[in-house]
N, C-alpha and C positions, 0 to 999 in steps of 0.2 A: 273453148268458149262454152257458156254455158247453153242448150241444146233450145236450139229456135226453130221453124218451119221456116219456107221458105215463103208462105204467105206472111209469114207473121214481119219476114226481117223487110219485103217489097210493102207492105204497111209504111211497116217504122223509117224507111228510107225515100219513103214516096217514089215508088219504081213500077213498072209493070212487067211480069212473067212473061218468058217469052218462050217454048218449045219444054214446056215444062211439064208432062203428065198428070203428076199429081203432087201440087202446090204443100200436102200434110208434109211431106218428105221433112226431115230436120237436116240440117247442119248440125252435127255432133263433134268435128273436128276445128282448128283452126281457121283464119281468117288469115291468107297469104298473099304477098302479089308477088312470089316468086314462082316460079313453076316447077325448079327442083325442089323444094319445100312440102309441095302438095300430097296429102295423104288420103285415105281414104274417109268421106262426110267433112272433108275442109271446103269454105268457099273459096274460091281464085278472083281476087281484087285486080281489075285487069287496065292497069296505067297505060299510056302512052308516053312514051320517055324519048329522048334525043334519036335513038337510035334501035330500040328495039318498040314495038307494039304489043302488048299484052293479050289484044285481043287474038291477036294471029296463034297464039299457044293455047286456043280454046279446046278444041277437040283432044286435043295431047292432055292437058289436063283432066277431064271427065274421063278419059279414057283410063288416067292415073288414080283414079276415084274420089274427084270432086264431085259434090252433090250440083253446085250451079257456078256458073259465073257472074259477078257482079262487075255491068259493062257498061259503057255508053251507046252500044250499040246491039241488036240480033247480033250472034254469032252460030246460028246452027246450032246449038248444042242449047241444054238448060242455064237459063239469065234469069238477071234479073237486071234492066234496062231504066237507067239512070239518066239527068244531064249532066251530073259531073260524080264520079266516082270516089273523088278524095273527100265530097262535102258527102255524099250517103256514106262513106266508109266512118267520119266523124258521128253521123248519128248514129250510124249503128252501135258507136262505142258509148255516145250518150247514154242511151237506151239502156245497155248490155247493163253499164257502170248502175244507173238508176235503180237496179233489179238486185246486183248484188248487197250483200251485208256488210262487204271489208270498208277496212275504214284505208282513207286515200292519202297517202303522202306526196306532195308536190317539192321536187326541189329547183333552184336554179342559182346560176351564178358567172361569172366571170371566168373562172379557175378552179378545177376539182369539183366539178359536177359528177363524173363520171365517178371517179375513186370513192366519193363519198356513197353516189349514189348505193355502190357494191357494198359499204360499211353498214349502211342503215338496213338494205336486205338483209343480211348475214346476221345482224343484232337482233333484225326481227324474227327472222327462219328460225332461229334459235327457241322462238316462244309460240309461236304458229305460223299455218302456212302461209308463204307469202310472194306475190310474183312481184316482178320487175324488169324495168327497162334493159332490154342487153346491149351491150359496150354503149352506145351512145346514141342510139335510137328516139331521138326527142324531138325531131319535126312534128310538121301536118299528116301525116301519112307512119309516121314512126309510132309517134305515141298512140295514136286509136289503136292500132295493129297487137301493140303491148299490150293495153286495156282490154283487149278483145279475146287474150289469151286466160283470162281469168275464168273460175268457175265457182260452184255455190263452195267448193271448201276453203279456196282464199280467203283469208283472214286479213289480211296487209298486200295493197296494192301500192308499190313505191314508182312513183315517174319521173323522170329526168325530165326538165323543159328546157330547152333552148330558145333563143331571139336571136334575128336580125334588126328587130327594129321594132318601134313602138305598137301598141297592140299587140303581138305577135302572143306573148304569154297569155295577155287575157282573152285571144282566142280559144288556147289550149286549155286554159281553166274550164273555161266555157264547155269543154268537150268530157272533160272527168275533171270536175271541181273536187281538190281538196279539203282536209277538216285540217291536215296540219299542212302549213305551207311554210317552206325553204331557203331564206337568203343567205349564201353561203360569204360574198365579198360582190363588190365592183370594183373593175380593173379596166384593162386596157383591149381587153380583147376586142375582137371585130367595133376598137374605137372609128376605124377608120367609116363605117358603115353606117355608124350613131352618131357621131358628129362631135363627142364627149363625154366624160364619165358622167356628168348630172343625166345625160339623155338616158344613159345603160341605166344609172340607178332609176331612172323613172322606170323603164323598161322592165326590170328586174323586177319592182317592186310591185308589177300586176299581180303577182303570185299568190299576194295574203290581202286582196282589196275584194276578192269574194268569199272570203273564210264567213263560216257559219258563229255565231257569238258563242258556242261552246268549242269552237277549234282553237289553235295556238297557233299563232307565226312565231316561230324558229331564226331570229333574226342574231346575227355576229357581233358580239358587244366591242369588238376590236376594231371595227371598220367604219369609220365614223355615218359615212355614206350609207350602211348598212343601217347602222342604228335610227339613224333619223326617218328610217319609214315606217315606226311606229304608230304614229298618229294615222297611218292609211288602213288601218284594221281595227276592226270591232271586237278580234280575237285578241282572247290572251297573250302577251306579248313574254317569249321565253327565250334569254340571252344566251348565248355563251360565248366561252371566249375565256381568253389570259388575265382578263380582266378584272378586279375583285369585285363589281358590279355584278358579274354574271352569274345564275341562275345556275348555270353548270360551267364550271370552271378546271381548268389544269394545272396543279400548282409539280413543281417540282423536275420540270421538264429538263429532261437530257437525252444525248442521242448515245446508244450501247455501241462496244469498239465496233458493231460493224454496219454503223448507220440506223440503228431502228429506233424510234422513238420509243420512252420512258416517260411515265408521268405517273402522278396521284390524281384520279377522278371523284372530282366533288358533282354531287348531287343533292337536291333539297331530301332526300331521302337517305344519305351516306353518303360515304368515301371509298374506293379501291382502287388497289395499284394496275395501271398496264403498261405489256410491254407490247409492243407492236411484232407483227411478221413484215408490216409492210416498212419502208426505206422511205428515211428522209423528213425534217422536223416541219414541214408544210402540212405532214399528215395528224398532228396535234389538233390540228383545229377543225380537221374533216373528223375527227374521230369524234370532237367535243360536239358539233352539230348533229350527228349520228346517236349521241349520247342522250342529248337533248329530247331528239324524238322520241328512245326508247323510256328515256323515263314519264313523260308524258302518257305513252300509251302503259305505263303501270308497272314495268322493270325495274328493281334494285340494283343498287347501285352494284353490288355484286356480280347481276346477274351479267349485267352490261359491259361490263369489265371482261369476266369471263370469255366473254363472245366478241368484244375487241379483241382479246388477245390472242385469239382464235383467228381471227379474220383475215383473208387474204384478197390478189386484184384477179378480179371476176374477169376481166376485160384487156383484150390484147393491147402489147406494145405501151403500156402505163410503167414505168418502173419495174420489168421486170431482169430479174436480177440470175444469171446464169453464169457460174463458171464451168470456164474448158480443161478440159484434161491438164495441161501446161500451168493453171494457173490464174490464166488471166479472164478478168472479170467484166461480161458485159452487161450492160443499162442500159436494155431496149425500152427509151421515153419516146418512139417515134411517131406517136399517134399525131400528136399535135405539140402544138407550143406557141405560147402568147407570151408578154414580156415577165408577170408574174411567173409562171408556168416554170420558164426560161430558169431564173434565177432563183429556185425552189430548188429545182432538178440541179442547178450547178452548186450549190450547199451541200447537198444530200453525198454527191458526187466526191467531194472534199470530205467528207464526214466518213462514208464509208475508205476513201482511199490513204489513212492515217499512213502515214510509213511506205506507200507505196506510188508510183509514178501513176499522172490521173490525165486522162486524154479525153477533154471535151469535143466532138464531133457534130458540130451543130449546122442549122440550114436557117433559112428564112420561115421568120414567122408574119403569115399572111395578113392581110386587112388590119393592117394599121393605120393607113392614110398618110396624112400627113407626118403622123408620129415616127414614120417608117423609120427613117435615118436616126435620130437622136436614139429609140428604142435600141436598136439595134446595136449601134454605139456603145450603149449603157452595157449592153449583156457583156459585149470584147472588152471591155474596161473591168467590170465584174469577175471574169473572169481570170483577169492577171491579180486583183484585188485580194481573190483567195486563195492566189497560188498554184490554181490548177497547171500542172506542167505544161501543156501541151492543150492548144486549142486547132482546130481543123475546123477552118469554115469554109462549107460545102456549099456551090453554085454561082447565081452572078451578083447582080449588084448589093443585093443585100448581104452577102457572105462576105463580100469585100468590106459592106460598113463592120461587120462582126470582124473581119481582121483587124481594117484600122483602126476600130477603140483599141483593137488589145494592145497596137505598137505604140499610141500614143499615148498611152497608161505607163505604159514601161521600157525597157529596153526589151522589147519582145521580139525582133527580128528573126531569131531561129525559135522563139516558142510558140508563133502561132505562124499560121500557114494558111493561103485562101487555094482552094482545090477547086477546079470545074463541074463537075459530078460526082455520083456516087462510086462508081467505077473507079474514079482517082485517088477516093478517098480509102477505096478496098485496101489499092496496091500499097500507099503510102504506109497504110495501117500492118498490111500482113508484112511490109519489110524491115518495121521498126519495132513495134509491139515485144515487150517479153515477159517471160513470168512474173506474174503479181504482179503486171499491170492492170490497172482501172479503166475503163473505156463506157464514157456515156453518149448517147445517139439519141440525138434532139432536135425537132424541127417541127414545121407544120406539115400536116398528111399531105398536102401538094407535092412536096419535096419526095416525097416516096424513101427515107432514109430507112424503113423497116431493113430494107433491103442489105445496107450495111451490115446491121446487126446480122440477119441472117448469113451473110457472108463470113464473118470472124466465127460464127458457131459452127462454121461445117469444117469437121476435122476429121486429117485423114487417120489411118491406122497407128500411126507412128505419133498422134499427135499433133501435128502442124497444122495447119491451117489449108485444105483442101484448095486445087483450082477449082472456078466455077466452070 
C-alpha cells in the first residue's frame, strides 16, 4: 500500500486511535485480515467471522510487526476503532485508489472471470506494472484488500467483480471505479440467487453504468445479453467476439492435437497469430476480451499476441493440466462449475483426449435453483453427446441427475456411474484408470473434488498411484 499515518487512514475511515503513541507512525506494509499473512508496517483488518474473532489475534499480530489494528472494538494494542470494519476497510481503498495514477480495469461475468481476469494481468505486466485480484478475490472485503495492495508504481490495477444480486457490483464500482469496465457473458450461474438471466444481465451490467466518458466498456459481441447493455454507458463501447461486428475479433480458430486454442487476432490496429498454453476453445473469447483491453490502453496487435501466447492460469484448480509418470492425464477444473463452465470443460476434455479413453468426474454445480435438475441433466446428456467414455458423477442428488441424463441419452449403463463421495470416486479411478487415460475433475468448490485430483497425482516410486 501506498504509505499512510495512522492519523491520516483514522481520518479517511472516520475511526478513533486507541493506545496509539504516536499517531505520525505509517503503515508502510499491506492491509491483511489474516494473521499469518502479517508483516512487518501491515495493518491487521480484524473480521469477526463464524468461527473465529480477529480481534482475539490482536496482540499476536503487533507482536508480528503490525503498525495498528483496524477494529470495532479497543483491543489493548495500537487501533484504529471503527463501527464496522468492512465499510472503513472500503474507504480506505477509496481513498488509497483516488491517490493513485493506474488506470483501473473492472471485469465481471457469469463464466471465466477468474481465467480472464489472469489473461488481461499477464498482457498488461507485459507493458507495466500491474497488480490484481488473486484466484478469485472479488467480494466486499476481497476486492478493497486487492486495491489496497497497489502503490505509486502500479500502472494497471485489474479487479475481478463478483454479485450475488442486484447492486452488489455497483457497490464495488463505487469502491474503485473503473475507466475500462468488463462484460465477459451472462449465464446461468448463481441463477438460482437472481431469479434469471435478465436479473444477472441487469446485475452484471453495473459495471460500465459509472465509466467516465473517456473510458471503454469492453462488452461480448457474441452474447446477445451482453451486447444490449450498450446504451447503459456514456463510454466507448468496444466488442469483441467471433463476430464480424467486433472491434476485436478471432477468425481462424482451431484447437492444436493437444487442446490449446489457435487463432488469428484482429485488432483496429493489426492482426497476429496466437497459440494458447492455456486448454480448451472457451478460452478464445477470454483471450479476445483481454485483447480488447490491451488495445485500448495502446498495445499492438503484435505485442498482445505475444504475451497471450505467453500466458498461463495464475490461479489454482482452473484447468490445470498434469501428467503422471504412467501416462495418464489430469484436469484439475475443481474450483467451481456452473452449467456454462460445465460444458466448456467437457469440450476441451474431448479436444485434448483425441485417441485416448476420457473420464469425466464431475459433482454438483451449486445455486442453480430451480434450474438445478434440467442443468444438470443437460451436462450427463452432453457428455454421452461427445463421447467422453466414462463419466463419474460424484455425490447425491445432483450427481444422480448427472448420471441419468447420461443413461437416458444413450445406452450408458456401464459408461457412466453415480459414486457417493470423493473417496469412492478415488478407489474406482485408481482401479481402472490406465496409460494415456484423460481424467477431468469438475464440480463446484462445495464439493471439495480438488481432492480427487490430488489423489491420482500422488505416485509411488514404481509409478502407481500411491495410498492415501
Amino acid at each position: 500500500m501506498i504509505a499512510l499515518s495512522l492519523a491520516e487512514i483514522a481520518a479517511v475511515v472516520g475511526g478513533q486511535t486507541h493506545d496509539i503513541p504516536d499517531p505520525s507512525v505509517e503503515v508502510t506494509g499491506p492491509v491483511v485480515r489474516d494473521s499469518r499473512e502479517v508483516v512487518p508496517g501491515s495493518l491487521f483488518a480484524a473480521f469477526v467471522g463464524e468461527r473465529v474473532d480477529g480481534h482475539d489475534f490482536a496482540p499476536q499480530v503487533v507482536e508480528a510487526g503490525a503498525v495498528a489494528v483496524l477494529a470495532s472494538r479497543p483491543v489493548g494494542v495500537p487501533a484504529i476503532v471503527v463501527e464496522d470494519v468492512q465499510s472503513a476497510l472500503g474507504a480506505l481503498a477509496r481513498h488509497v485508489v483516488g491517490k493513485l495514477g493506474a488506470t483501473l480495469v473492472a471485469l465481471t461475468g457469469s463464466a471465466g472471470k477468474t481465467s480472464t481476469k489472469d489473461l488481461i494481468a499477464q498482457v498488461l505486466s507485459s507493458k507495466a506494472p500491474t497488480v490484481y485480484t488473486p484466484g478469485s478475490f472479488n467480494n466486499e472485503i476481497g476486492l478493497p484488500l486487492t486495491a489496497l495492495t497497489a502503490t505509486e508504481e502500479t500502472r494497471f490495477l485489474v479487479l475481478e467483480m463478483g454479485a450475488r444480486g442486484i447492486g452488489h457490483i455497483r457497490y464495488l464500482t463505487g469502491l474503485t471505479p473503473p475507466r475500462i469496465g468488463v462484460v465477459l457473458n451472462v449465464g446461468t450461474a448463481h441463477i438460482g440467487e437472481f431469479g434469471g438471466r435478465e436479473q444477472i444481465a441487469q446485475a452484471k451490467g453495473e459495471i460500465i453504468e459509472g465509466l467516465p466518458e473517456d473510458g471503454a466498456a469492453v462488452l461480448n459481441a457474441d452474447d446477445p445479453l451482453v451486447r444490449a447493455m450498450a446504451p447503459r454507458t456514456k463510454a466507448k463501447v468496444v466488442l469483441f467476439g467471433e463476430s464480424a461486428e467486433a472491434d476485436v475479433r478471432a477468425e481462424n480458430v482451431r484447437l492444436t492435437d493437444t487442446g490449446q486454442p489457435f487463432f488469428r487476432l484482429h485488432t483496429p490496429s493489426g492482426a497476429s497469430d496466437v497459440t494458447m498454453r492455456l486448454y480448451g476453445e472457451h478460452h478464445v473469447s477470454n483471450a479476445l476480451a483481454a485483447a480488447a483491453v490491451a488495445h485500448e490502453l495502446g498495445m499492438s496487435a503484435e505485442e498482445i499476441a505475444t504475451a497471450l501466447s505467453g500466458a498461463g492460469s495464475l490461479s489454482r484448480w482452473r484447468m490445470e493440466v498434469t501428467e503422471r509418470p504412467d501416462g495418464v492425464t489430469i484436469v484439475n477444473d475443481a474450483y467451481n462449475a456452473n452449467p456454462e463452465s460445465m460444458r466448456a470443460a467437457l469440450r476441451a476434455l474431448v479436444a485434448m483426449g483425441k485417441g485416448r479413453r476420457t473420464w469425466a468426474v464431475l459433482g454438483k454445480m451449486a445455486e442453480l435453483g430451480d434450474e438445478a435438475l434440467a442443468e444438470h441433466d443437460a451436462v450427463g446428456r452432453l457428455a454421452v453427446r461427445l463421447n467422453v467414455s466414462k463419466l463419474v458423477a460424484v455425490g447425491g442428488i445432483e450427481a444422480s441427475w448427472l448420471q441419468l441424463g447420461a443413461y437416458n441419452e444413450g445406452s450408458w449403463g456401464e459408461e457412466s456411474v453415480h459414486v457417493s463421495d470423493a473417496q469412492a470416486a478415488i478407489d474406482l479411478l485408481r482401479s481402472e484408470l490406465r496409460p494415456g487415460d484423460v481424467v477431468l475433475v469438475k464440480a463446484s468448490r462445495s464439493v471439495g473434488l480438488e481432492g480427487v485430483a490430488a489423489a491420482l497425482l500422488e505416485t509411488g516410486a514404481e509409478g502407481e498411484v500411491a495410498a492415501r
